[in-house]
DSSP file (Angstrom, degrees, kcal/mol; ACC not computed):
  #  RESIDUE AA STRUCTURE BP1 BP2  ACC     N-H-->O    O-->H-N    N-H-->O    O-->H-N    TCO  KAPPA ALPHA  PHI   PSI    X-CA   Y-CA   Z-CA
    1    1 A X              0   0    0      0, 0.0     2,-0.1     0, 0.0    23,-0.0   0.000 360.0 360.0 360.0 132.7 -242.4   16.6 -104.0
    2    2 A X        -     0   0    0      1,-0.1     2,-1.7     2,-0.0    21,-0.1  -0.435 360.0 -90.9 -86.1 166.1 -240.1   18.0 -102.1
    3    3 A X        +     0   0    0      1,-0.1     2,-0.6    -2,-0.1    -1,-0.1  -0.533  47.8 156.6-116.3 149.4 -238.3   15.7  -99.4
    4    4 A X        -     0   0    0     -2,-1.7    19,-1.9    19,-0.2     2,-0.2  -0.825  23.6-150.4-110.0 103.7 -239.4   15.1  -95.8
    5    5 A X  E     -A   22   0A   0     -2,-0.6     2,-0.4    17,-0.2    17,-0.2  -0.515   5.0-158.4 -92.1 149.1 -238.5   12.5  -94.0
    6    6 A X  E     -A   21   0A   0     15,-2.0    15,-1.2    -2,-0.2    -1,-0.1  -0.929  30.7-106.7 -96.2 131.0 -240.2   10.9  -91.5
    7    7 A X  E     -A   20   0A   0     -2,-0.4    13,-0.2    13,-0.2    14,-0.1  -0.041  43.1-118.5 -61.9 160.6 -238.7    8.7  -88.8
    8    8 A X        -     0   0    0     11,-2.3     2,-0.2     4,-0.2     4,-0.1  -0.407  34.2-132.3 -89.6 169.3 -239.8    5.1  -89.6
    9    9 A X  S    S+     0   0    0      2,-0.1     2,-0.2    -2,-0.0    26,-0.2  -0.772 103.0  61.0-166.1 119.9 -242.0    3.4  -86.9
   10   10 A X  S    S-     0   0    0     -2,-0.2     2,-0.0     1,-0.1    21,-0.0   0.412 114.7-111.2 -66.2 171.9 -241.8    1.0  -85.9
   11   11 A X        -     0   0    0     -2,-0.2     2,-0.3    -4,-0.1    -1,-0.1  -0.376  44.9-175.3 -54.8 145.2 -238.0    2.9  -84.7
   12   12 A X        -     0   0    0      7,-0.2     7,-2.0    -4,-0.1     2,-0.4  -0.945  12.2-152.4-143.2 132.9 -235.1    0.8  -87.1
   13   13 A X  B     +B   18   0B   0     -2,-0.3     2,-0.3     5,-0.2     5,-0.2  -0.872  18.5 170.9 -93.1 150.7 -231.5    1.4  -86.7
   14   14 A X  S    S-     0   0    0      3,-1.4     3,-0.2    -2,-0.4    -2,-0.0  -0.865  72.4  -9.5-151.2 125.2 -229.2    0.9  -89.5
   15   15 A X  S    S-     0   0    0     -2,-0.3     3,-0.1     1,-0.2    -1,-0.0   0.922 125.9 -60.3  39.6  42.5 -225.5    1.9  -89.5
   16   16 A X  S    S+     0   0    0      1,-0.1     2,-0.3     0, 0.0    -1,-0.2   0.914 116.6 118.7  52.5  49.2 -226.1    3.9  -86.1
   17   17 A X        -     0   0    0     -3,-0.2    -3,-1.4     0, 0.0     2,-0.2  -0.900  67.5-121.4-132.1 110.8 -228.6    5.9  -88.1
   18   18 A X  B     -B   13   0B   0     -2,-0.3     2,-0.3    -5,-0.2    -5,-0.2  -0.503  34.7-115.1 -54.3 128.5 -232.3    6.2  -87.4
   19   19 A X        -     0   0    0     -7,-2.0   -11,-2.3    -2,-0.2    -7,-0.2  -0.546  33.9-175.9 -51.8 116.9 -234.4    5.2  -90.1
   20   20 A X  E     -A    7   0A   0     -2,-0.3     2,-0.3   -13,-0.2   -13,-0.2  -0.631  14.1-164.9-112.8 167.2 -237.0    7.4  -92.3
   21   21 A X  E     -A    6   0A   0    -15,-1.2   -15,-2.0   -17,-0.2     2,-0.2  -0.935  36.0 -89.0-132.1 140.6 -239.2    7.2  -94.7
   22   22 A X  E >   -A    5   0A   0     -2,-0.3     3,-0.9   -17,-0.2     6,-0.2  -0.412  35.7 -99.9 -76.8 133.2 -240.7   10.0  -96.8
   23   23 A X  T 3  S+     0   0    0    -19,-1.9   -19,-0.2     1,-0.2    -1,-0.1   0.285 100.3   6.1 -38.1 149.8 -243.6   12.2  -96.4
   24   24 A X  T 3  S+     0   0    0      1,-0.1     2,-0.6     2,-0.1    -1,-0.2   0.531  93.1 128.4   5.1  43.3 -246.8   11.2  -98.5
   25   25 A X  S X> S-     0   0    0     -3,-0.9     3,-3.3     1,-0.1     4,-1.2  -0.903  75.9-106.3-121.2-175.6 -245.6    8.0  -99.8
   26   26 A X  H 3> S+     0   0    0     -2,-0.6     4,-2.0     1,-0.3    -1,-0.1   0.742 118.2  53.9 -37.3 -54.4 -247.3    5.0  -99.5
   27   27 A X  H 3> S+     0   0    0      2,-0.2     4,-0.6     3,-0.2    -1,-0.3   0.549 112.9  42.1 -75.5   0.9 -245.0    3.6  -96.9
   28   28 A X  H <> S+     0   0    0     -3,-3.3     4,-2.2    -6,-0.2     3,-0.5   0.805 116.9  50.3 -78.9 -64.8 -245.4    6.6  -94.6
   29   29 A X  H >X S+     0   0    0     -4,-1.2     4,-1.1     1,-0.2     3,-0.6   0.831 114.4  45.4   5.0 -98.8 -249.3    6.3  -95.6
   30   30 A X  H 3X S+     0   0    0     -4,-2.0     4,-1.9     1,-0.2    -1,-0.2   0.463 115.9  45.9 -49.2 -32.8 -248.9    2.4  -94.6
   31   31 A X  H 3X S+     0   0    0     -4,-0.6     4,-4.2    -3,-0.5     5,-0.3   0.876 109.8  51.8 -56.5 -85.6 -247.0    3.3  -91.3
   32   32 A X  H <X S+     0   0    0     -4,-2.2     4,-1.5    -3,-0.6     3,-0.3   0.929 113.6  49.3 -24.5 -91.5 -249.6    6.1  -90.3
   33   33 A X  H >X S+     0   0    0     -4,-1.1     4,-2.7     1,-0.3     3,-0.7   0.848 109.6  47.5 -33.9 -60.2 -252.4    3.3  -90.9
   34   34 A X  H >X S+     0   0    0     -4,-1.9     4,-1.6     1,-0.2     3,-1.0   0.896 106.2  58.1 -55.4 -45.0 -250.8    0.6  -88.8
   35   35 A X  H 3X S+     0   0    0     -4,-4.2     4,-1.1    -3,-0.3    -1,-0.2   0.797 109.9  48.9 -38.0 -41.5 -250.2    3.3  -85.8
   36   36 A X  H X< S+     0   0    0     -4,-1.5    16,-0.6    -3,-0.7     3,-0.5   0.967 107.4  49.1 -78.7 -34.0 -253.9    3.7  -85.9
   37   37 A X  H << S+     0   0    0     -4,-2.7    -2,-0.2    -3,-1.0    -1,-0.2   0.951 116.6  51.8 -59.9 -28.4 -255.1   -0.3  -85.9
   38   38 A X  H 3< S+     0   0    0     -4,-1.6     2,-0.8    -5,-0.4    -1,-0.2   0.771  92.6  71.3 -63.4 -31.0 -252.7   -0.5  -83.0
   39   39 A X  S << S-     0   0    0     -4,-1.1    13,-2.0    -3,-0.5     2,-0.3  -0.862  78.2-137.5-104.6 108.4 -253.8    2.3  -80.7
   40   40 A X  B >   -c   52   0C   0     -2,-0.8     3,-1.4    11,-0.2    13,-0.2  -0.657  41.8 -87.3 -57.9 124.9 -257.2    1.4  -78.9
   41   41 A X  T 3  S+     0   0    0     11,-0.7     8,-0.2    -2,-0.3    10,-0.2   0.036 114.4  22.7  17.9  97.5 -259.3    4.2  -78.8
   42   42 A X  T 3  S+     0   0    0      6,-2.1    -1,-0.3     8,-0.6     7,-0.1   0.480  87.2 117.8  87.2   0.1 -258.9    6.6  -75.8
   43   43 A X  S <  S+     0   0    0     -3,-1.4     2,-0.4     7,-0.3    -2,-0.1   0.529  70.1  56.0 -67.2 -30.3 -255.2    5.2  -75.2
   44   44 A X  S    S-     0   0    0      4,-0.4     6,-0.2     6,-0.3    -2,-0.1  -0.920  72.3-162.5-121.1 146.9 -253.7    8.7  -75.9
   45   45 A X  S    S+     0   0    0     -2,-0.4     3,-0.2     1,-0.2    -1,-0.2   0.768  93.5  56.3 -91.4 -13.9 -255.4   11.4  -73.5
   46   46 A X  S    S+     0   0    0      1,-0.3     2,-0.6     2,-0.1    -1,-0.2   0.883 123.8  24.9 -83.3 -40.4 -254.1   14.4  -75.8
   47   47 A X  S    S+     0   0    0      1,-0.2    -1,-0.3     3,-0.1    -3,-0.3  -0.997  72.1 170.3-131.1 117.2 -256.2   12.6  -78.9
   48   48 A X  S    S+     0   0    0     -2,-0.6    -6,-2.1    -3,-0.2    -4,-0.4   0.844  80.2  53.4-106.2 -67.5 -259.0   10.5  -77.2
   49   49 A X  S    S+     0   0    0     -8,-0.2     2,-0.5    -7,-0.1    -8,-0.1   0.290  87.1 115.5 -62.4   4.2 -260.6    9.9  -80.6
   50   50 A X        +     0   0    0     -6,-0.2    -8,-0.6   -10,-0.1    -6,-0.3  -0.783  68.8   5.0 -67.0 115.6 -257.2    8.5  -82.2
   51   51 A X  S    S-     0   0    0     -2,-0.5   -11,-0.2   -10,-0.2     2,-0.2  -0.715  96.9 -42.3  93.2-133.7 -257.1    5.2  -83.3
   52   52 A X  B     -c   40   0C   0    -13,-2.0   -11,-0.7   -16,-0.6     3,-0.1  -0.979  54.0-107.7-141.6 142.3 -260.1    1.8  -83.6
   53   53 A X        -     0   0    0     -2,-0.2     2,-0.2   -13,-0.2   -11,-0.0  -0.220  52.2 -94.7 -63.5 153.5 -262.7    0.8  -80.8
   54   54 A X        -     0   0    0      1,-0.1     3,-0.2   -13,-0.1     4,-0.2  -0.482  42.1-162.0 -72.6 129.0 -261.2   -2.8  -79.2
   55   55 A X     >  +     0   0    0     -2,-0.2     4,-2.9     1,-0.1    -1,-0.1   0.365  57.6 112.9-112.8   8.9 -263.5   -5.2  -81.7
   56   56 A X  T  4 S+     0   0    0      1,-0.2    -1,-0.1     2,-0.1     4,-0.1   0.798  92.0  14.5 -40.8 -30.2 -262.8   -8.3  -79.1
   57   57 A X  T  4 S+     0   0    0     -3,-0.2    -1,-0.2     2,-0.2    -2,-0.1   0.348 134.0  45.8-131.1  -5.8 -266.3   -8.5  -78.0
   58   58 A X  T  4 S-     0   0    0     -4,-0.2    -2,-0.1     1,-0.1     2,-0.1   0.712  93.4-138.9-113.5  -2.9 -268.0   -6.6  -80.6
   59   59 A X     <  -     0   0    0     -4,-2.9     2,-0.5     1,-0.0    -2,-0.2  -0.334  25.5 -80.0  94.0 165.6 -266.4   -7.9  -84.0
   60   60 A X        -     0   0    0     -2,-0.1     2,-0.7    -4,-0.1     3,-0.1  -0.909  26.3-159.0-112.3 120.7 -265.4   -5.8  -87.1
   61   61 A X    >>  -     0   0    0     -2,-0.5     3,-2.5     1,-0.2     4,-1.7  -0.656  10.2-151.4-131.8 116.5 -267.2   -4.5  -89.6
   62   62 A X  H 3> S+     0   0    0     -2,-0.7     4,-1.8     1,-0.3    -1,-0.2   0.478  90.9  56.8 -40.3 -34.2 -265.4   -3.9  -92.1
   63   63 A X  H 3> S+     0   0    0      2,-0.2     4,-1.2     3,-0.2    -1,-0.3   0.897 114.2  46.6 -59.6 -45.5 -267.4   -1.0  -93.8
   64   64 A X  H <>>S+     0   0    0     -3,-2.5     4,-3.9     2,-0.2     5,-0.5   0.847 116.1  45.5 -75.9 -48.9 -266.9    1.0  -90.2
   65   65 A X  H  X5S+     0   0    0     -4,-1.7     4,-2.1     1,-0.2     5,-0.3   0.959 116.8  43.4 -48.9 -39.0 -263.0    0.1  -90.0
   66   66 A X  H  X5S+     0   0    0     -4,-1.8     4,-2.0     2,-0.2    -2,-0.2   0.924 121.7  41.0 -93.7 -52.4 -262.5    1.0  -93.7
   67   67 A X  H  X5S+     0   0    0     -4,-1.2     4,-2.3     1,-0.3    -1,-0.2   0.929 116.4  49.8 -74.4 -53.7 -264.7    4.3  -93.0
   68   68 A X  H  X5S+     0   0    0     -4,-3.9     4,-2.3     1,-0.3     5,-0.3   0.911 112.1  44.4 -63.8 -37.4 -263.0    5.0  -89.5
   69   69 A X  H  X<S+     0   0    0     -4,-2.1     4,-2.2    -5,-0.5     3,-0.3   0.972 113.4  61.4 -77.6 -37.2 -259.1    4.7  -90.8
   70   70 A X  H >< S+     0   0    0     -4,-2.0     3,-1.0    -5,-0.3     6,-0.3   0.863 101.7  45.4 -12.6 -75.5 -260.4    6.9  -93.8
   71   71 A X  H 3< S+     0   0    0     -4,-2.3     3,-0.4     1,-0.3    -1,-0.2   0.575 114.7  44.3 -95.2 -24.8 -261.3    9.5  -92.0
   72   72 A X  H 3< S+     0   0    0     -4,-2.3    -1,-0.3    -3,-0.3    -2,-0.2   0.399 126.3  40.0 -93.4   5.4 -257.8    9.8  -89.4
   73   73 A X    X<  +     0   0    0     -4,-2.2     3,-1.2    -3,-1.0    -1,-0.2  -0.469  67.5 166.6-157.9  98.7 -255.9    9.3  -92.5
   74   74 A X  T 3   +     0   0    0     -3,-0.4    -3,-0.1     1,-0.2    -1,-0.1   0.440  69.6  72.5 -82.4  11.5 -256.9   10.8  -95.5
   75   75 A X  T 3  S+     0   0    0     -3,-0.1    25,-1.9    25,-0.1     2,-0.5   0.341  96.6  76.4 -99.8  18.0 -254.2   10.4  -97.7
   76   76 A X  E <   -D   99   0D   0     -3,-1.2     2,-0.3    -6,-0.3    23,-0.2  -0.911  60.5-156.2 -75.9 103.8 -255.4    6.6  -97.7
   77   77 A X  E     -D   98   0D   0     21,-2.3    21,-1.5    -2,-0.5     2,-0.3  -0.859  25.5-169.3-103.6 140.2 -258.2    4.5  -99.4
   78   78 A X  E     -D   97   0D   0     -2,-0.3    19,-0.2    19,-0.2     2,-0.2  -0.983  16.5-173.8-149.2 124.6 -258.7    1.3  -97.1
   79   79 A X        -     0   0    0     17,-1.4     2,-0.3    -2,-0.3    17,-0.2  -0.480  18.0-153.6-101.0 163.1 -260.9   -1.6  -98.2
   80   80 A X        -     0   0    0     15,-0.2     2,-0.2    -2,-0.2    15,-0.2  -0.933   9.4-163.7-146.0 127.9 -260.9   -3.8  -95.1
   81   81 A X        -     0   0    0     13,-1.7    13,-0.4    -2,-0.3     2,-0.3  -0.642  10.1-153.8-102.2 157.9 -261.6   -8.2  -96.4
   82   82 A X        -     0   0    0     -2,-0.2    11,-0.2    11,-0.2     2,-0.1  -0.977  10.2-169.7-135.3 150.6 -262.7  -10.4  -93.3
   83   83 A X  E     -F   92   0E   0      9,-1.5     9,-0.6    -2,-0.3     2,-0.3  -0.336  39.9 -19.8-128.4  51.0 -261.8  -14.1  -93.6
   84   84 A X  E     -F   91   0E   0      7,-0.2     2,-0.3     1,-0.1     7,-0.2  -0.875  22.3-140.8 168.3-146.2 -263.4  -16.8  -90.8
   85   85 A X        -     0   0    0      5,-1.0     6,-0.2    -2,-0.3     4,-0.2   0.752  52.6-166.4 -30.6 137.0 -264.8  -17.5  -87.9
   86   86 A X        -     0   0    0      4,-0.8    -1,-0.2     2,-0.5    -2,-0.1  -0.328  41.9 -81.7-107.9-147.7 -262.8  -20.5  -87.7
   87   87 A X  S    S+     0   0    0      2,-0.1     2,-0.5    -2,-0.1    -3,-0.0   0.460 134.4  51.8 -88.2   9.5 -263.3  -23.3  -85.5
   88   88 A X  S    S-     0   0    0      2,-0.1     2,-1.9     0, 0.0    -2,-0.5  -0.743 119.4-114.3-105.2 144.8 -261.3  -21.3  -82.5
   89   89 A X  S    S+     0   0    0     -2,-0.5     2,-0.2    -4,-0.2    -2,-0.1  -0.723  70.4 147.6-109.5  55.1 -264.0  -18.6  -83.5
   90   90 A X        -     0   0    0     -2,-1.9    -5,-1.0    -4,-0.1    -4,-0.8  -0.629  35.4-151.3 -84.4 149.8 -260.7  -16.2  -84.8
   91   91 A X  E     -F   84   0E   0     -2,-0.2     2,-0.2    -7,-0.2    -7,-0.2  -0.857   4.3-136.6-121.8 119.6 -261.3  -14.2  -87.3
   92   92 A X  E     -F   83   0E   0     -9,-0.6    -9,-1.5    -2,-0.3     2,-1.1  -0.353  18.8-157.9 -74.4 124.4 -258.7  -13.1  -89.7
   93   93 A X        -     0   0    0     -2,-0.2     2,-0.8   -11,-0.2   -11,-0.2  -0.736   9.8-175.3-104.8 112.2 -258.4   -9.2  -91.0
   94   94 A X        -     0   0    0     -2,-1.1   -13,-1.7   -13,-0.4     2,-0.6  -0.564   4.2-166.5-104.2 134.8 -256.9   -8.0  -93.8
   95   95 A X        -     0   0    0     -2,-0.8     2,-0.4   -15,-0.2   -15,-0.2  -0.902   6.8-168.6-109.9 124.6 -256.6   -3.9  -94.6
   96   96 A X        -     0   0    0     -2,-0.6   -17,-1.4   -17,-0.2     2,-0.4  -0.877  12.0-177.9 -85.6 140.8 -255.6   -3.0  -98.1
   97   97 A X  E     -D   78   0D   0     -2,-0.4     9,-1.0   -19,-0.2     2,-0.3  -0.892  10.5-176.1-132.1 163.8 -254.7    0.5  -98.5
   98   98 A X  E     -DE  77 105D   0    -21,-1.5   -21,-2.3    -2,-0.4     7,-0.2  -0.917  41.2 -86.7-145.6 134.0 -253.7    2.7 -101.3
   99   99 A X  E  >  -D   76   0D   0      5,-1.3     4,-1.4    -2,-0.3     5,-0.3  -0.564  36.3-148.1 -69.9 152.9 -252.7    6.0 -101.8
  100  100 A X  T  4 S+     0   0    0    -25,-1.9    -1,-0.1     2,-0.2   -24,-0.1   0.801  91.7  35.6 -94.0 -22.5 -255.9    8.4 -102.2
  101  101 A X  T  4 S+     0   0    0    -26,-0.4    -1,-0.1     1,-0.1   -25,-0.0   0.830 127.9  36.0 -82.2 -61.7 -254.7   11.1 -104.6
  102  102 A X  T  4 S-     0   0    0      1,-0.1    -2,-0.2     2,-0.1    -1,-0.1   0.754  87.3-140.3 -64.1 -53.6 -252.4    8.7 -106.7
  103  103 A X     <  +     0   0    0     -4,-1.4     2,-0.6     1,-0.2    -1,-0.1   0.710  43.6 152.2  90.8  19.5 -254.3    5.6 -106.8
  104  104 A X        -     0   0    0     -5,-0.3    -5,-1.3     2,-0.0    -1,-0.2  -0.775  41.2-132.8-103.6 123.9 -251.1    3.1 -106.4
  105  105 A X  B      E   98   0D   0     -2,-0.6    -7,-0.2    -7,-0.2   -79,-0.0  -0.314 360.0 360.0 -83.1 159.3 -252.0   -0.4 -104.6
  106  106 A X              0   0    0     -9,-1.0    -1,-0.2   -80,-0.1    -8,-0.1   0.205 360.0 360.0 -64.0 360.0 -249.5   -1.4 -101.8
């Protein structure tokens, strides 16, 4: 693999240097993933379809999260666990991911 870095994101300085991380591994992967849980849906006008519908009032289901981050990042496999309601009616979400060709857990 040859190398490519990517700038890290969130942005990190370190010794007046921007931070990278390298092209298809896991933490560019993991990076890539978070940028999509982050960005509601329709938030960028250039990419409408970029990133996960707001699940405040409809909930998650995991199968559709798992499916939906799949499919904008396919060098990923994402199991998605849900943990609650608890008695504030929160529910916790956890995303595991993996890389897809390689098969190496986070």
């Amino acid at each position: 693999m040859a190398d490519v870095p990517h700038l890290q994101w969130p942005l990190r300085i370190h010794d007046g240097r921007l931070q990278v991380v390298e092209q298809d591994t896991i933490e560019d992967v993991r990076q890539c993933v978070h940028a999509l849980l982050v960005t509601p849906r329709g938030a960028r006008p250039l990419a409408p379809d970029l990133g996960i519908d707001d699940p405040t009032f409809i909930g998650v289901d995991p199968e559709r999260l798992a499916a939906d981050l799949q499919d904008a990042e396919p060098r990923a496999t994402v199991t998605v666990e849900l943990a609650g309601p608890d008695q504030h009616g929160q529910q916790q979400v956890t995303v595991h991911l993996e890389l897809a060709d390689a098969g190496e857990p986070e």
